[in-house]
Structures are given as structure tokens and as C-alpha cells.
N, C-alpha and C positions, 0 to 999 in steps of 0.2 A: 581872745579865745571865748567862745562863748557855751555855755555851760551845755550846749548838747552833744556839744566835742570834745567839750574835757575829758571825760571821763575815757575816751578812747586814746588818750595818748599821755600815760604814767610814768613817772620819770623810773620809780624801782621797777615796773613791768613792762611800761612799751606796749600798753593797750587795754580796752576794756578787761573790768573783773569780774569774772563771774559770779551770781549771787552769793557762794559759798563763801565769796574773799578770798582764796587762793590764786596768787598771781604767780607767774612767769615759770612756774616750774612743771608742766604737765608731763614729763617724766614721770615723775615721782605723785604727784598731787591729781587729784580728781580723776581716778581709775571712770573708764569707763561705765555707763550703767544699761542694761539690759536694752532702753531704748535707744542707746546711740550705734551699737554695735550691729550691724548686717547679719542674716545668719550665716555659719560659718561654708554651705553649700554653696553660698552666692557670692562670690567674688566682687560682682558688679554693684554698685548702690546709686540709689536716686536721690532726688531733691532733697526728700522730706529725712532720709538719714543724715543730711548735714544739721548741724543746729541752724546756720544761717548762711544766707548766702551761697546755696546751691547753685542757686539759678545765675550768678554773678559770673559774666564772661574772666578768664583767668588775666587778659587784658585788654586796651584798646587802644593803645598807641601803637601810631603808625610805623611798619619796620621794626616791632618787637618779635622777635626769632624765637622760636617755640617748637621744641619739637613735633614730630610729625603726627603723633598720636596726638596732639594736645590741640589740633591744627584744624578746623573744617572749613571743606573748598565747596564752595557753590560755583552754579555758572556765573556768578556776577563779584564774587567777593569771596576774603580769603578770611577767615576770622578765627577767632579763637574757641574752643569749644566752654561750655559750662562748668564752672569748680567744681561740681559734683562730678561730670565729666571724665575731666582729669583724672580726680582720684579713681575714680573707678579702672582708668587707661591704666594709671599706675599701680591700681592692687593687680592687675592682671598682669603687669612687667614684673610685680614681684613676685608672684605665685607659680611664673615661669624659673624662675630658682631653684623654688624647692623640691630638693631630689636629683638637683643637676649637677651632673661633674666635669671638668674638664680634665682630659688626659692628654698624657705628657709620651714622647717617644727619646730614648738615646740613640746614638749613633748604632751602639750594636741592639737594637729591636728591642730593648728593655722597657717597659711602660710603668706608668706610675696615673694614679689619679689621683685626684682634687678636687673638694667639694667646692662649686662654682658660687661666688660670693658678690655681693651687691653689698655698697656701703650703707646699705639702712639693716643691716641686718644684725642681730645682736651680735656676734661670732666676730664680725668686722669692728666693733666698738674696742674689743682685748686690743687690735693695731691700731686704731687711735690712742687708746690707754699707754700702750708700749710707746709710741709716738712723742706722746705727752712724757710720760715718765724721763725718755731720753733727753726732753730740752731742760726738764727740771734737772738734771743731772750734769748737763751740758752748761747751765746757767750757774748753779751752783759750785762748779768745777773751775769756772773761768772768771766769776764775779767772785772782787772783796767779798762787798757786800751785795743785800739786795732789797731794791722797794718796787711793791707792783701796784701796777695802777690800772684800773680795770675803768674802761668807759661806755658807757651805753649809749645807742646813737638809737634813734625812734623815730616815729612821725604816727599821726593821727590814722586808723583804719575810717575817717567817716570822710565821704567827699563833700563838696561845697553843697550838696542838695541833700543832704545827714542821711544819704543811703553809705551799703557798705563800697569799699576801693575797692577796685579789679587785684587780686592779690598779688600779681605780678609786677603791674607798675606800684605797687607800695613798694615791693622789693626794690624795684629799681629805683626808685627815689631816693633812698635810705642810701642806695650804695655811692647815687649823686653826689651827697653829702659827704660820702664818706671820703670819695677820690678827693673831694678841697679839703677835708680836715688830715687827711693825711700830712699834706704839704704844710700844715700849722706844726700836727706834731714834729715834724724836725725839725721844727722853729724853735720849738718849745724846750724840745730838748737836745740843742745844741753842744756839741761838745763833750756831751755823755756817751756810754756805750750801752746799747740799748737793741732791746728784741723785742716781736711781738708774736702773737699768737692772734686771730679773727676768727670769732665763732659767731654763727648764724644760731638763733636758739629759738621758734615758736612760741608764742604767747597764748596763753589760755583760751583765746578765739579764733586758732588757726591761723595768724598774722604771725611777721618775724619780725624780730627786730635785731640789731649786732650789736655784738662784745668784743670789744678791742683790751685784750690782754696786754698791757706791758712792763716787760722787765727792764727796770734799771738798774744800773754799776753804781753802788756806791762810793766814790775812791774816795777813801779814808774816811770811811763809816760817818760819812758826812748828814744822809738821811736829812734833807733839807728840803724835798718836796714837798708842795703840798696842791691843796686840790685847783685851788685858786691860779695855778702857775698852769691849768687846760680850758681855762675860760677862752682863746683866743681860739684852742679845738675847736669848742662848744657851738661857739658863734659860728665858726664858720662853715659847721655838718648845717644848722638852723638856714645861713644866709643861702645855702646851695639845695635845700631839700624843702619845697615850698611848704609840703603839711607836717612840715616841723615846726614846736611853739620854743620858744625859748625859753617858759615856765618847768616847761620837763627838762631840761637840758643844763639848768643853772648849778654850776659843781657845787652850789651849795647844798642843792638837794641830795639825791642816789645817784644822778647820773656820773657821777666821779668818785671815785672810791682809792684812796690811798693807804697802804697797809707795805709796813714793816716786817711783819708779823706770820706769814704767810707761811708754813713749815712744811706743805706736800704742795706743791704746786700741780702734780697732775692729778690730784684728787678735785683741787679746787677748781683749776679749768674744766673736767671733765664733769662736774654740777651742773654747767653750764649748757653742757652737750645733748644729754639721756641717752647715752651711749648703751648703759645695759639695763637689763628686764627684758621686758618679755616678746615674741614678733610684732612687727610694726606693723601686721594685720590686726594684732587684739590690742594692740593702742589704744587710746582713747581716739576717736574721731575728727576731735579739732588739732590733736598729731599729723592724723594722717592726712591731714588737707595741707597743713604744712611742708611734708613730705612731697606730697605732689606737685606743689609749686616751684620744690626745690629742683624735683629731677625734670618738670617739663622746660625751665629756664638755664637747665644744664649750670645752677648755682653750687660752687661746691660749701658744702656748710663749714668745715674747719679750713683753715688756711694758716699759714705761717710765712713770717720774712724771711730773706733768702742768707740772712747769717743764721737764723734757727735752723732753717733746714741743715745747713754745714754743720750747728752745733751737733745736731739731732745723728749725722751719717758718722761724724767720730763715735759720737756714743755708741749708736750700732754696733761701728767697728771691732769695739773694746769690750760690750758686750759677749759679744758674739767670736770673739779668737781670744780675748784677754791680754790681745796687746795694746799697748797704748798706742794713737794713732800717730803722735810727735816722733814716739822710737821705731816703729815698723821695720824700715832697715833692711837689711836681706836680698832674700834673691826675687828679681819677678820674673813671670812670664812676659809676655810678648800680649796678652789683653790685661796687663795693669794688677794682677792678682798677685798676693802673697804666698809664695809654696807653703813655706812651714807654719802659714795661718792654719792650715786645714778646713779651707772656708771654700774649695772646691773638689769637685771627684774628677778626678783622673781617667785613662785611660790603661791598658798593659803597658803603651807606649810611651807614656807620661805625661798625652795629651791632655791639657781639658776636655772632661767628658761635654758633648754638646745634648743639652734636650730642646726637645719645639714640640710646642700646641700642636696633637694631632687630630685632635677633634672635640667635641661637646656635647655630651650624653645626657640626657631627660628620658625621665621615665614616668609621664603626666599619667596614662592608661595605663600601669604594667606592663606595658611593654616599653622598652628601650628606644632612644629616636635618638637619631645621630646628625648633627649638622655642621656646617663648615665653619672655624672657629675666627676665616679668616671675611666670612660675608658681614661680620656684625660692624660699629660705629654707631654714631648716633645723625640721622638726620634731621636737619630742623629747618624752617620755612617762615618768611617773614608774614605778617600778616598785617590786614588795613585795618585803616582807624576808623574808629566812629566816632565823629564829633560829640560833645556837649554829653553823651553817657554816661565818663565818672572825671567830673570836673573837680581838680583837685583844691583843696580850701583855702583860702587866703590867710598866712598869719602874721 
């Protein structure tokens, strides 16, 4: 590794520091300051409101699918637009929210609205939080015991020529590695009962890098892991993600963390996340370029394994009616619901009441605008390569 790389690929942060020293938490750390922020009438920003890397296409690998806003078609080529670009595509996707509702219709002409919500928005973070809370609950409810193992997976923001990576194929890299070290972790932990949580978290320079949350079962409070037992992970996110060093990634550093000890697990994932404060327009700037990469690559930042999610929909369940999901019992209807839950409205008739999306209200000028709730989706569009532009580093 040679020292004009190091520094962009830190095993506790996952990328360059900025001169203050605060790493990996731009949630909470390095609020914005007067020159990073747009003014607040301008939606759109240019080069020089990025700190770096404005001008840096979002990728350039060939058949990288990118939505359509993120997307420019010439007569001769299909390419990506500029990080500054994007974000701006994306304050305007976000700014299209605010004020907007979707309305709901019943069977008998009853209507209801709802404030229309995007997951970068603070409001949406309480349903992460609720999310999170339920597997903490779900984990706790079903494990003896418990040890969690949190792993950072990274790679270097600088390409082989020390300019910055196109921030999407960094993304994708990372996740390279992630698909083989997947297949170690259940090597690894064989025989255990085991969940995880994957959060996507921004790094102090507008790169990502992922947090692989996992919960282990202790049976009979055996608490015998340790960190040295994901060295075979490590290696193998490293061997499958080329501008990965193996100096960041060595469990002996931060890149592996084992804790017993762990008493709110959705407090602790959700550190992770920046789930709340303030609109992710008055972010800090190296956020919101984060943000853009996320929604132009249609990446979801939290995810979960498909026993969490089951732990997570009993919780709900029991939540939400107070019966336990094992005893439910009783009578159903004919779509799978619990009558004496009270977890659906009726009819006179004793039908489930039906609602549907009747439409999508924005009110950008004072005046109200109405559109079809059923034209939206997300389109997205591959685009060509450019050779030898951000050639990734060799480690």
C-alpha cells in the first residue's frame, strides 16, 4: 500500500479523515458550515459546492444501471452524469416530497391521506428505528444468550492514478466482496443460530463503506467467540474487492469487533445508520453525495436476513394486537387475518374493509397537483465504459 493510499482506506472509518479527525460518523459530527451548504432557494448545486470530486462521472463501468436522472445520452454514448450532477437530480427527487400526500379511498368513498415519504427522510428513520427495535426484541426473545459481531468491509476511495473512484463502482466493489465473504460467514459460523443486520453508512468524504451486524445464540452461555474466528471473512471481502488492503481489514484492528456486552441493540445499529436530525437537504454535503449514489444505484442502505425479517414480523405481530404470534389461534378470514386481533376494519357486512392508492397530491406552487400514483417506478438504463478513467489500484 503505498502511503498516498493509505490514508483513504481506514480500517475504524473506511476512508480518508478529514482535517478535524472526525471519522465515520457524519450524522452526528462535522455539521455543515456556511460554505458547504447551497442556498436554501437553490435546489440545484454545482462543482465547486462539492468539496471534491464534483466533476467525477458517478461511474464507468460498462452495463452499470443507473437510473435515469443519473443517466446522459449523447448521439454516440451513454454515460453517466457528474457526482455534483446526481446530487443535485437527487435534491430535486427529494424536494418533490415535501408537501406531498398520498390519498387512500375505501370501498364506501371514505378517503384518508398520507404524508408521502421517501426513506431518506427523517420521519422514515422512527420505521427503521421501530425495525431495528423489533429484531432486538425478536433476538432477545429467542436467544439464550447473545454476542454481536459487527464487521466493516471498505476499500480505498483513490484509483491506481491517486485521483478520486467514480463513487458508484467503489460501491460496487465493496459489495463484490461482500457476496464471497458472505459464503465464509457461514463457514464461520457453522452450526450456530445466527442473524444479521447490513447497513450501508457514508464516510466523512461522501464514500460508503458496509457494516455487517451479527447476532449470535449463545447455547449455554458459552460466549467463545472471538475476533480471530472472521479472519477467513476478512480475506475473502480483500481477495474478491481489488482496492481492498488487507492492512484495514485485519480482525486485529477495528475491522472486527466482538461484544458480549451489547444492552440496546437498536440503539447501537442505528449509530450506524443517521437515521435522525435534521432534512437531508441541511445535511452536511459529503451526506448528501452519499445519499445520491445510494438512490441513483437503486442501493438499499439497511437490509436484513430473511430469519430477521421473520423475527422482525412476529414482533410486529405481538406488538401491534398483544398476542403472541406461537398462540394466535382462532378464527381467520379467508386473506389470512386474525378477527379478534383487531388489526383490520371491517365492513357492516363483516367484510374486510378494502382501501387503494387513489391518487398523489403536491402542492410545490400553492396550488395542489394531482398525479397518477400508478405511473411511478423507478427507470434505470445501462451505460458504456470508459476505459483507463478510474482504474482501480492494485493491492
Amino acid at each position: 500500500m503505498s502511503t498516498t493510499d493509505q490514508p483513504a482506506e481506514q480500517a475504524a472509518g473506511g476512508g480518508d479523515s478529514p482535517p478535524d479527525g472526525s471519522v465515520s460518523r457524519p450524522s452526528k459530527n462535522n455539521r455543515q458550515t456556511w460554505r458547504e451548504r447551497p442556498s436554501a432557494g437553490n435546489i440545484h448545486v454545482g462543482p465547486s459546492d462539492l468539496p471534491h470530486a464534483g466533476l467525477r462521472p458517478l461511474s464507468v463501468e460498462p452495463d452499470r444501471r443507473l437510473r435515469d436522472e443519473a443517466v446522459l445520452e449523447t448521439s454516440d454514448a451513454v454515460k453517466s452524469r457528474p457526482w455534483y450532477s446526481v446530487v443535485s437530480e437527487w435534491r430535486d427527487w427529494y424536494d418533490g416530497y415535501m408537501g406531498a400526500h398520498i390519498e387512500f379511498e375505501a370501498d364506501d368513498g371514505e378517503t384518508a391521506r398520507a404524508p408521502l415519504e421517501n426513506s431518506y427522510m427523517p420521519s422514515y428513520g422512527k420505521r427503521y428505528y421501530a425495525k431495528l427495535k423489533d429484531f432486538e426484541r425478536g433476538v432477545e426473545r429467542t436467544y439464550e444468550s447473545l454476542t454481536t459481531v459487527m464487521l466493516t468491509l471498505t476499500a480505498s476511495h483513490k484509483n491506481a492514478n491517486g485521483g478520486w473512484r467514480c463513487p458508484a463502482d467503489h460501491m460496487r466493489d465493496i459489495m463484490d466482496g461482500y457476496d464471497a465473504a458472505r459464503k465464509q460467514l457461514h463457514q464461520a459460523l457453522s452450526g450456530r443460530n445466527w442473524e444479521y443486520a447490513r447497513v450501508w453508512e457514508p464516510h466523512a468524504d461522501g464514500y460508503g463503506h458496509l457494516h455487517v451486524a451479527v447476532f449470535v445464540e449463545d447455547e449455554d452461555g458459552r460466549r467463545d467467540l472471538r475476533a480471530e474466528d472472521f479472519e477467513p471473512v476478512m480475506r475473502s471481502h480483500v481477495e474478491n474487492c481489488q482496492p481492498a488492503g488487507w492492512d484495514a481489514h485485519q480482525p486485529a484492528g477495528d475491522s472486527v469487533s466482538v461484544r458480549d456486552d451489547v444492552g440496546d441493540l437498536g440503539c447501537y445499529i442505528s449509530e450506524y445508520i443517521g437515521i435522525f436530525g435534521e432534512e437531508a437537504l441541511n445535511r452536511q454535503m459529503t451526506e448528501q453525495m452519499f445519499y445520491a449514489t445510494c438512490w441513483a444505484t437503486n442501493t438499499r442502505r439497511v437490509d436484513f436476513s430473511n430469519g430477521a425479517h421473520a423475527l422482525m414480523k412476529k414482533e410486529q405481530f405481538r406488538r401491534e394486537t398483544g398476542l403472541r404470534p406461537e398462540d394466535r389461534g382462532g378464527e381467520t378470514d379467508e386473506y389470512g387475518r386474525w378477527k379478534e386481533a383487531g388489526v383490520i376494519d371491517l365492513t357492516d357486512d363483516g367484510l374486510p374493509q378494502e382501501w387503494s392508492v387513489r391518487t398523489i397530491c403536491s402542492v410545490p406552487d400553492r396550488r395542489p397537483r394531482y398525479s397518477d400514483p400508478t405511473a411511478g417506478g423507478v427507470d434505470t438504463t445501462p451505460i458504456d465504459g470508459h476505459d483507463g478513467l478510474d482504474p482501480t489500484p492494485q493491492r
